[in-house]
C-alpha positions in Angstrom: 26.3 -13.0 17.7 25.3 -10.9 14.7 24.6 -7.3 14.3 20.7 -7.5 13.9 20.7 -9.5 16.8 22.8 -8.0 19.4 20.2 -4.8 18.5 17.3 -7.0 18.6 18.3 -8.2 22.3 19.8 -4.3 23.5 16.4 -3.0 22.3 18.2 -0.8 19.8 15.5 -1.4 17.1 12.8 -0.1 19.2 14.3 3.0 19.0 13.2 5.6 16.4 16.2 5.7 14.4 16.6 2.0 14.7 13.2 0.7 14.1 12.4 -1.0 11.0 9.6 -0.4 8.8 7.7 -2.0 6.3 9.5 0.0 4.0 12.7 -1.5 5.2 11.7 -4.8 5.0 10.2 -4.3 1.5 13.7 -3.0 0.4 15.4 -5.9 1.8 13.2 -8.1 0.1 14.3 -6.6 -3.1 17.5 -7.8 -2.1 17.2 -10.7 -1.4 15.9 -11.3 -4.9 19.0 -9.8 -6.5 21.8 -6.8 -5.7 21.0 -3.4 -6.5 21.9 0.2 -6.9 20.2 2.3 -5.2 18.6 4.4 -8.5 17.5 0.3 -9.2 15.8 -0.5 -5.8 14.2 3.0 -6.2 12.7 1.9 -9.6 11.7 -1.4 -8.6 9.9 -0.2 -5.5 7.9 2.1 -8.4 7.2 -0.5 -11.0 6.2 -3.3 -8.3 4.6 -1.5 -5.3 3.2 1.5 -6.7 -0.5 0.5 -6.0 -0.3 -1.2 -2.8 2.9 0.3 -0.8 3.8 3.9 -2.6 7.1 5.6 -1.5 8.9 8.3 -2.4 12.1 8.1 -4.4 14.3 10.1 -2.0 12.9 8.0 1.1 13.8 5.1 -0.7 17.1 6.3 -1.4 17.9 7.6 1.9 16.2 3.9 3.6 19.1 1.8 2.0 22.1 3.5 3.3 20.2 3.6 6.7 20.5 -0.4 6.1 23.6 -0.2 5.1 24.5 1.7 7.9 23.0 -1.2 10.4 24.8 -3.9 8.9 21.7 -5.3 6.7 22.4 -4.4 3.7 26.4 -4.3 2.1 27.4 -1.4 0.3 30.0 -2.6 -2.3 31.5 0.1 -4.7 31.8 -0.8 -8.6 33.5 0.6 -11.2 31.5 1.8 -14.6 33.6 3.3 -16.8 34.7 7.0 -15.7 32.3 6.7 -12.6 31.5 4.1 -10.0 28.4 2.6 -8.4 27.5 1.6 -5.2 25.7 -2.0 -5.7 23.8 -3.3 -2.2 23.1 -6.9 -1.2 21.5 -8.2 1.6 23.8 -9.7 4.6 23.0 -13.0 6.6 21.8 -10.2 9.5 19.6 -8.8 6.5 18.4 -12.0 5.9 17.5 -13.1 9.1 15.8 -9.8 10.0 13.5 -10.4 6.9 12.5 -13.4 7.9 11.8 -12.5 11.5 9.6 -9.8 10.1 7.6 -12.4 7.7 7.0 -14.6 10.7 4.8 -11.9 12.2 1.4 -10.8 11.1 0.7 -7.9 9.0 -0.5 -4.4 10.6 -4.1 -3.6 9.8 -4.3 -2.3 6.4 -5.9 0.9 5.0 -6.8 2.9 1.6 -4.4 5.9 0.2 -6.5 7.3 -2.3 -6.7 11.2 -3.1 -10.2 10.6 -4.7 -11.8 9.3 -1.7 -10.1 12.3 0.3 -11.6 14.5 -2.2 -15.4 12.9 -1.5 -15.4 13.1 1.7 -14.8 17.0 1.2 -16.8 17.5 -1.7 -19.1 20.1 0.3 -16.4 22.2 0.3 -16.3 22.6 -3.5 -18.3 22.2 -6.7 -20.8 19.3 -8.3 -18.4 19.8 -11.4 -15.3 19.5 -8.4 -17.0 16.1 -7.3 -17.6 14.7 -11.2 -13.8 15.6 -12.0 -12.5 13.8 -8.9 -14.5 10.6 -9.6 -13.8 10.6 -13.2 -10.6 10.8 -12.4 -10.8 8.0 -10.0 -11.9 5.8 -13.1 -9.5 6.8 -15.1 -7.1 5.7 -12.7 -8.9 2.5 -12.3 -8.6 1.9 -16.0 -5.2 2.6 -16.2 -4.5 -0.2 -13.6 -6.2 -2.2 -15.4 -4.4 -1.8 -18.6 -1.3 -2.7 -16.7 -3.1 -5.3 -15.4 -3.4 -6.9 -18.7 -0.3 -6.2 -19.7 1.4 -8.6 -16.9 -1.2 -11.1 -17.6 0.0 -11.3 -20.9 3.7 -11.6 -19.9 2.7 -14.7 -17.2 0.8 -16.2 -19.9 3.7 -16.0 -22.2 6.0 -17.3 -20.2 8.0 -14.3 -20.3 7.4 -12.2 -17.2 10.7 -11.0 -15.4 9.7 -12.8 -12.0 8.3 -15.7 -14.1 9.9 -18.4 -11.4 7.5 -16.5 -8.8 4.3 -16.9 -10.3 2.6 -19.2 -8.0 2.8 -16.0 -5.7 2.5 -13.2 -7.9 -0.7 -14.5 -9.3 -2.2 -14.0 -6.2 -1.4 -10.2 -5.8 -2.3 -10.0 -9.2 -5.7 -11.2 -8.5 -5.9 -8.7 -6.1 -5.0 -6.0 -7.4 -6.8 -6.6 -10.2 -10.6 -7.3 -8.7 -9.7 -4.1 -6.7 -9.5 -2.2 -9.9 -12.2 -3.6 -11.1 -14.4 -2.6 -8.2 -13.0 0.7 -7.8 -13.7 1.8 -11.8 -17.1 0.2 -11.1 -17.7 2.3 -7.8 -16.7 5.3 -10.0 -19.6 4.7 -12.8 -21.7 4.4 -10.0 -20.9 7.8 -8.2 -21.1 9.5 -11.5 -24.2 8.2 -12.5 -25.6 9.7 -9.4 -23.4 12.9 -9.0 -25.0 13.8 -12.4 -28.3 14.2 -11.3 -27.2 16.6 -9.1 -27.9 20.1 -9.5 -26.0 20.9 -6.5 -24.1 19.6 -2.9 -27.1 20.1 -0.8 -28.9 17.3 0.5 -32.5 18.6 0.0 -33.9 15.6 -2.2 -30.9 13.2 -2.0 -31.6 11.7 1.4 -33.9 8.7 0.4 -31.6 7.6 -2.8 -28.6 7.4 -0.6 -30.4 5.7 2.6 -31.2 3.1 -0.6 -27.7 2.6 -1.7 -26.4 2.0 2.0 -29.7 0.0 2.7 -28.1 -2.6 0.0 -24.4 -2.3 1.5 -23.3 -5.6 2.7 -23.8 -5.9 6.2 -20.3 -7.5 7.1 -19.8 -10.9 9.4 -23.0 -13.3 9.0 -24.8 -14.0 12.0 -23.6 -15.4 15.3 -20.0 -13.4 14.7 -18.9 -10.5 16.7 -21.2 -7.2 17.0 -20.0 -4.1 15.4 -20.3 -0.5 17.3 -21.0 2.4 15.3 -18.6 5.1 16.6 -18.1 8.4 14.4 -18.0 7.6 10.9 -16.2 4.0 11.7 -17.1 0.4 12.8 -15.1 -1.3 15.8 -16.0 -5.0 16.1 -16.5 -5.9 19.8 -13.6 -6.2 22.1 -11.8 -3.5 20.6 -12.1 -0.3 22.5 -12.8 3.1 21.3 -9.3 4.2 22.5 -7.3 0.9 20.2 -9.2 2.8 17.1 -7.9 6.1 17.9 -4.3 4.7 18.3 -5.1 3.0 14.8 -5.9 6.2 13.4 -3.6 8.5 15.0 -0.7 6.7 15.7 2.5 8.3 13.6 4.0 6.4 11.1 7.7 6.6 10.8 7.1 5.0 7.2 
């Protein structure tokens, strides 16, 4: 019986310090691809998950030997001229735990984005505070967009480094892109509006924005399940006002 599953069956990976996140998984992923140092999984974790799962460098660093430490990951030393390296691959318990993860659905996702945090405080600061945020926003946008392109042009080419996986990748891609896309455009909207403002109060805003959320998209077509307006979010029926607080709340050990 293997490592991963004699923890599996003790309950050891329900424990905090055994428990696997996302973030573990996605680093065993990246070995499972190819070996890696450490610096390298680090790096790859920035240049392919930046916009969709962001982690620090350090946790990323410190996540590996933890995997190391559980007998998913092998630590192998290497020598490089006057120093040596410590190259990881993923073990058949690795393996196997990635898998078992893959099998199972994804957690509900949500948005990281400073801009939006920096909206929904915007009475706390300046019309000129509000513009620089959303400007910002679109500049961010833009710059994803660029990169976008950039990838595009490598698929096309034939040339992109995970060229064998591009049945799949095109898929994020198309994501990621559309979501740039209607986040610049969001953006261009919010400034068009912040710009006629003269300040934060709402005295003579309240019928424009009753418009723009009067054209919102109203969610599931008719006949599917009612939505409950609760604070400032939306539960669709069957899911209780205390399943969205443990949504919102609940730590993440991440």
């Amino acid at each position: 019986m293997d490592q991963y599953l004699i923890m599996v069956q003790s309950g050891l990976l329900s424990s905090g310090i055994m428990r696997l996140s996302t973030t573990s998984h996605a680093i065993l992923g990246m070995l499972a691809f190819r070996p890696a140092t450490a610096y390298e999984l680090a790096k790859g974790m920035g240049t392919n998950f930046t916009y969709f799962w962001p982690r620090a460098r350090s946790h990323v660093l410190a996540e590996v030997k933890r995997l190391a430490d559980l007998g998913l990951a092998r630590a192998q030393s290497e020598p490089t001229g006057r120093r040596a390296r410590t190259v990881y691959s993923l073990t058949p318990e690795g393996r196997r735990a990635l898998e078992r993860w893959m099998a199972t659905p994804p957690t509900a996702f949500g948005l990281e984005i400073e801009g939006l945090v920096r909206v929904f405080l915007a009475p706390f600061g300046s019309v000129d505070d509000l513009a620089a945020s959303l400007e910002a926003t679109r500049a961010e946008a833009v710059t994803m967009l660029n990169m976008a392109a950039g990838i595009l042009e490598q698929y096309s080419a034939g040339t992109a480094p995970a060229q064998e996986h591009i049945h799949v990748r095109a898929l994020l891609i198309d994501f990621l892109t559309h979501f740039a896309e209607c986040t610049e455009a969001w953006a261009e909207r919010s400034l068009a509006t912040v710009r006629e403002w003269d300040d934060l109060s709402p005295t003579g805003k309240e019928q424009a924005a009753r418009r723009t959320l009067a054209a919102m998209p109203r969610g599931m077509s008719a006949g599917g399940p009612a939505v409950e307006t609760w604070g400032n979010i939306q539960t669709s029926a069957g899911m209780s006002r205390r399943d969205v607080e443990n949504r919102r709340t609940a730590p993440s050990l991440e």
